[in-house]
C-alpha atoms as one frame of an Amber mdcrd trajectory, in Angstrom:
protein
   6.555 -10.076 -25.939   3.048  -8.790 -26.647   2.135  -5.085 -26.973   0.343
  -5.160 -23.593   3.778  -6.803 -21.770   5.681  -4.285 -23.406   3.603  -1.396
 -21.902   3.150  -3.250 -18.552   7.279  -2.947 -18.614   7.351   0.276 -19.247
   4.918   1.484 -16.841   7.264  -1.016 -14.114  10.487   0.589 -15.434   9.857
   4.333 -14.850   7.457   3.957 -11.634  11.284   3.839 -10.010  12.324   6.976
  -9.214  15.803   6.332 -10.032  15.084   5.959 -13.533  15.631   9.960 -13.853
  12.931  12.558 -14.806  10.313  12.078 -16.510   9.566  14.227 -20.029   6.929
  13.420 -22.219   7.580  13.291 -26.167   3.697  15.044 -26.741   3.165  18.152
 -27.988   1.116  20.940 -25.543   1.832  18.480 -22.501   3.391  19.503 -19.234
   6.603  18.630 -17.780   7.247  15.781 -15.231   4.999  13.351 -16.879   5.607
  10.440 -19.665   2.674   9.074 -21.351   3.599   5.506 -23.164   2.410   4.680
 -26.692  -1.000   2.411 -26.344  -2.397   0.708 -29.562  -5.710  -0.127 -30.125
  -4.245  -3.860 -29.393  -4.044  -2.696 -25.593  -7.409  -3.683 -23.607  -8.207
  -1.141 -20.776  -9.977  -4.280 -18.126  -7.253  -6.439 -18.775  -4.251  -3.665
 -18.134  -5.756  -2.247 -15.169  -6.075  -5.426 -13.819  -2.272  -5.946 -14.391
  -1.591  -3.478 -12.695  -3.815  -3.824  -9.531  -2.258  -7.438  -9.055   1.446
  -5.383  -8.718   0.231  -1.781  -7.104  -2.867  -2.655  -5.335  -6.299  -1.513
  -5.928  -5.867   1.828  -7.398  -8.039   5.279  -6.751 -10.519   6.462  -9.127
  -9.175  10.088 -10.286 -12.221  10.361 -13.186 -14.973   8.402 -13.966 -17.818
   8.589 -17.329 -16.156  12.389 -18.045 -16.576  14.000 -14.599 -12.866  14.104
 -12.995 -12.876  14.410  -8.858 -12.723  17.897  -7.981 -11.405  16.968  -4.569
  -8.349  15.863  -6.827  -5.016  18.006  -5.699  -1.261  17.871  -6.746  -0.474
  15.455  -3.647  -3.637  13.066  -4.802  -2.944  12.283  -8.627  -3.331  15.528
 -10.271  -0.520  14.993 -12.582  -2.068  12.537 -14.515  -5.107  14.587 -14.912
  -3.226  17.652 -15.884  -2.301  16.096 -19.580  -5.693  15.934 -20.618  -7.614
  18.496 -19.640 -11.552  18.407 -20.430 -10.452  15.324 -22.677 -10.410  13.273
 -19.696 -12.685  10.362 -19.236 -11.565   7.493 -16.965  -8.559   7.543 -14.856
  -7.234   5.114 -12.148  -4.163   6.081 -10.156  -1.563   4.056  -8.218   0.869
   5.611  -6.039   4.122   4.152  -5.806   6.716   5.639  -4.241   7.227   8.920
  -6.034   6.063   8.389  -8.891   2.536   8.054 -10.170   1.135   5.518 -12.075
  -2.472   6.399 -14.299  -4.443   4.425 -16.998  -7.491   5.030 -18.336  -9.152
   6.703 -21.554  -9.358  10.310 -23.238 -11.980  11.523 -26.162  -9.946  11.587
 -29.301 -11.222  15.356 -30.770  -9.400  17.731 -30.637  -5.929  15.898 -30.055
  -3.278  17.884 -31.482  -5.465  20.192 -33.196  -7.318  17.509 -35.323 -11.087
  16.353 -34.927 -12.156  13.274 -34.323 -14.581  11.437 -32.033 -14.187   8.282
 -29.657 -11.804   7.885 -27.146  -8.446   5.912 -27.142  -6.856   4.501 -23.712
  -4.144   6.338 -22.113  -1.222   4.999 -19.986   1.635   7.462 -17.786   4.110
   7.923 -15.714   4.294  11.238 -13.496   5.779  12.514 -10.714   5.030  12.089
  -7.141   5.118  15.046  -4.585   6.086  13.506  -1.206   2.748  13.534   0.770
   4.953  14.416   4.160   6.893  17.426   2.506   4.541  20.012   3.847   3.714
  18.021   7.362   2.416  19.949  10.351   2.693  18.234  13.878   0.645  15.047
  13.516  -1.628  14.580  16.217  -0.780  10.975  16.873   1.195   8.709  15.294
  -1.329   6.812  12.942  -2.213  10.458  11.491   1.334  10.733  10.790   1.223
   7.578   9.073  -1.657   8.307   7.053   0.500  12.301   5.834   3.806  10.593
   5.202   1.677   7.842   2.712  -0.747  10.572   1.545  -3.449   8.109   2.056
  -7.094   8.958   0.814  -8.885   8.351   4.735 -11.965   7.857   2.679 -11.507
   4.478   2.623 -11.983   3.858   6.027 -13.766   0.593   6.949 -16.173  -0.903
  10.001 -14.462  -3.729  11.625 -16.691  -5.662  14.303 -13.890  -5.239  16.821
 -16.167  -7.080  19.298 -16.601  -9.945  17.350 -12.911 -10.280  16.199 -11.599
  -9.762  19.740 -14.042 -12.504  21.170 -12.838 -14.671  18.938  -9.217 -14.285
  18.840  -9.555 -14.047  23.201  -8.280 -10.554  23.847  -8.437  -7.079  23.208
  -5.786  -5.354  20.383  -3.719  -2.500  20.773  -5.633   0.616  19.897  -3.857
   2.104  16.867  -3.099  -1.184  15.244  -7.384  -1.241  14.995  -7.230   2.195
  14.139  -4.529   1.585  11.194  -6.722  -1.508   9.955  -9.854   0.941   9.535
  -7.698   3.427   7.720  -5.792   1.713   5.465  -7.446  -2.353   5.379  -5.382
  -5.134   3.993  -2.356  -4.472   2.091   1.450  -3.318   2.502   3.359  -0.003
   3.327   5.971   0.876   0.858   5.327  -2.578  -0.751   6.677  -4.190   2.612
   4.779  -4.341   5.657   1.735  -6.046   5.080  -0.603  -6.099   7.883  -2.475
  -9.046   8.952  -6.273  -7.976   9.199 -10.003  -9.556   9.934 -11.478 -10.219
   6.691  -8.642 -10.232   4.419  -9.427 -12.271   1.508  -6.918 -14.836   2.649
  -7.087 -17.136   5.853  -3.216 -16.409   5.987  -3.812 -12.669   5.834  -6.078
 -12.693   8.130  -5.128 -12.150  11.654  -7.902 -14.116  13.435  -7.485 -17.122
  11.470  -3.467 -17.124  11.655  -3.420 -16.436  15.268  -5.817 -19.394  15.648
  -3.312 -21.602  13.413  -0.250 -20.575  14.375  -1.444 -20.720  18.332  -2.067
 -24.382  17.540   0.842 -25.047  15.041   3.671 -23.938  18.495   1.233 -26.302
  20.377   1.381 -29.506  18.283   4.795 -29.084  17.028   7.903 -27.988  17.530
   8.215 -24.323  19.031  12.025 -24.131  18.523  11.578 -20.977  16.419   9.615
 -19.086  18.981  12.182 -19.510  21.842  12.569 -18.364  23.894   9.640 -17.035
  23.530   5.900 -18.910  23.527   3.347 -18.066  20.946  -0.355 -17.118  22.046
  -2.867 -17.922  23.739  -0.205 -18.841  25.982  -0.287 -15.956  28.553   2.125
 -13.308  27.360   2.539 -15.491  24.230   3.413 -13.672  21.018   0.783 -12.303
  18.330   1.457 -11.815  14.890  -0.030  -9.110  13.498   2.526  -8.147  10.440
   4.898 -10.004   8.071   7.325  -8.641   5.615   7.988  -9.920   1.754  11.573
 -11.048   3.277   9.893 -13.331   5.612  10.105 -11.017   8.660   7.677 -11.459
  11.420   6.072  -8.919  13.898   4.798  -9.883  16.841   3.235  -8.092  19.966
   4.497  -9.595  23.335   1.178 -10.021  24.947   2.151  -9.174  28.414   0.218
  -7.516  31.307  -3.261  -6.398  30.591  -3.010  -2.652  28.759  -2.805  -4.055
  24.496  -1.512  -0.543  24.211   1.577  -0.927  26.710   2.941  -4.118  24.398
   6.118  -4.033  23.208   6.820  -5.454  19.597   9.193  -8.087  18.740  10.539
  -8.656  15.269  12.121 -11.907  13.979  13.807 -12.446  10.511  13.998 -15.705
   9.028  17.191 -16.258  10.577  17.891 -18.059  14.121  18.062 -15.695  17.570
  17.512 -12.798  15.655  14.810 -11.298  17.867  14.769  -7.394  18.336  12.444
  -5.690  20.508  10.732  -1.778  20.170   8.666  -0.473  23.308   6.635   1.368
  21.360   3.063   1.459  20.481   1.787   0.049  16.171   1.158   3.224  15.070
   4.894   4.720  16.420   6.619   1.576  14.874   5.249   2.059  11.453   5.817
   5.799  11.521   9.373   5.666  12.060   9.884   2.428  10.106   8.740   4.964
   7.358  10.415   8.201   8.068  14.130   7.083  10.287  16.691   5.848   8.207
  18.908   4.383  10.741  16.675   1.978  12.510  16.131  -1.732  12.124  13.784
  -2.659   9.284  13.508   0.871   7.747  12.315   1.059   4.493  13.115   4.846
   4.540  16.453   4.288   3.564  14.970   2.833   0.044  12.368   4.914  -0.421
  12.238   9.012  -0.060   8.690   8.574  -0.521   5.903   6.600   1.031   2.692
   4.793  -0.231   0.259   1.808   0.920  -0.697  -0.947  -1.523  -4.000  -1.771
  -0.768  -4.614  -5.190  -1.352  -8.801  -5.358  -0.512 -10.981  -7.294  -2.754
  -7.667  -7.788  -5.185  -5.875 -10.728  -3.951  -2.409 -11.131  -2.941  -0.269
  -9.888  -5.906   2.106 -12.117  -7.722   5.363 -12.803  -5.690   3.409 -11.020
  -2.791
């Protein structure tokens, strides 16, 4: 194993939370926080891009020596803290609760010694949970977007005019309003969302609707029943899948997108289960109730999104 696997398992190994707390070995540091040993044989590009193939495309905490002042304790502070003015690049990935940083720090005055140059940096820190100090959420996409602690900045223009002409009918509301926040990737490394211009005709929900509408009409549509699959009127639309093969579906019946009930099949036979309730509710409590179908709450005590936009599908994704 080369020095750059070794780090990438060791950054995999203690981004679990269940790997106990974290306490860094270097002198003047602060608690809840392990930074990993990085040789000169490490190269910066090439681990960052490891990592954005298994935690998504990452947020920029610093950048040429000027860290984000809009950075707080619930955004990635933690792996700015170490450093101090030292700081000089830093990417972030949120998994879970931990955090997940890499980037570079000036060399002088490191442990009291001079120097000059920088040398890259790779940690481990803790995660506050986004939700802990949650008011009443408006609706239930903003609750989505306090339990992840997602950065709304990111926000994207979708054509929805365009993408609904093509695909033959309008979408639910918050299911456009979740694709503008968040884009193409997966909550809690699980939920992916199937969105227009994902880089991927199969992650793309007006290409797979068009496939998969033609797929249940030139084949066999034994997998569907007793259900049909749209454009068939009240057919099912995909507009989710799961890394276990789960599919969810909106039963596109009667003419209010909003009022469509969701229908969830695993990759079992007759296992369909059915939620009146709108996108945004179904994701919110998929995150935060323990005891329902599909919950990923009862893994995780704390939520996150990988975004997936302009990275690719990541290995084994």
């Amino acid at each position: 194993m080369d020095e750059q696997e070794e780090l990438l398992s060791a950054v995999h190994r203690l981004a679990w939370a269940d790997t106990g707390e974290l306490e860094c070995a270097d002198a003047g540091h602060p608690p809840w926080h392990v930074c990993l040993d990085s040789s000169d044989g490490n190269d910066l590009a090439l681990f960052q891009e490891a990592l954005r193939w298994r935690y998504g495309r990452p947020r920029t905490l610093a950048m040429d020596g000027f860290a984000d002042p809009t950075v707080g304790a619930r955004t990635g502070l933690p792996l700015l803290a170490p450093f101090g003015e030292r700081i000089v690049e830093m990417r972030a990935w949120a998994h879970a609760g931990r955090w997940i940083g890499c980037g570079t720090v000036r060399l002088g005055g490191e442990g009291g010694e001079g120097g000059d140059g920088v040398r890259m940096v790779a940690l481990v820190a803790e995660r506050a949970d986004p939700a802990a100090d949650l008011a009443a959420a408006t609706s239930w996409v903003d609750g989505v977007v306090a339990v992840t602690g997602w950065d709304t900045t990111r926000a994207r223009t979708v054509d929805w005019t365009a993408v609904e002409g093509r695909i033959g009918t309008a979408l639910p509301g918050e299911y456009k309003r979740l694709t503008e926040l968040f884009g193409h990737g997966a909550f809690d490394g699980y939920l992916e969302l199937r969105v227009p211009d994902a880089r991927f005709d199969s992650d793309d929900i007006v290409p797979h609707s068009e496939w998969l509408g033609e797929w249940a009409r030139t084949g066999s549509g034994d997998i569907w029943e007793p259900y049909e699959v749209y454009p068939v009127p009240g057919g099912l639309l995909e507009w989710a899948s799961s890394e276990q093969a789960d599919q969810f579906y909106w039963l596109t019946e009667g003419p209010d997108p909003d009022n469509w009930p969701i229908l969830v099949k695993e990759d079992i036979p007759d296992s369909w289960q059915r939620f009146d309730e709108t996108t945004g509710e179904f994701v919110y409590r998929m995150l935060t109730e323990r005891q329902r179908p599909f919950s990923t709450a009862r893994h995780f005590d704390t939520h996150w999104f990988d975004s997936y936009d302009g990275e690719g599908r990541p290995p084994g994704g």
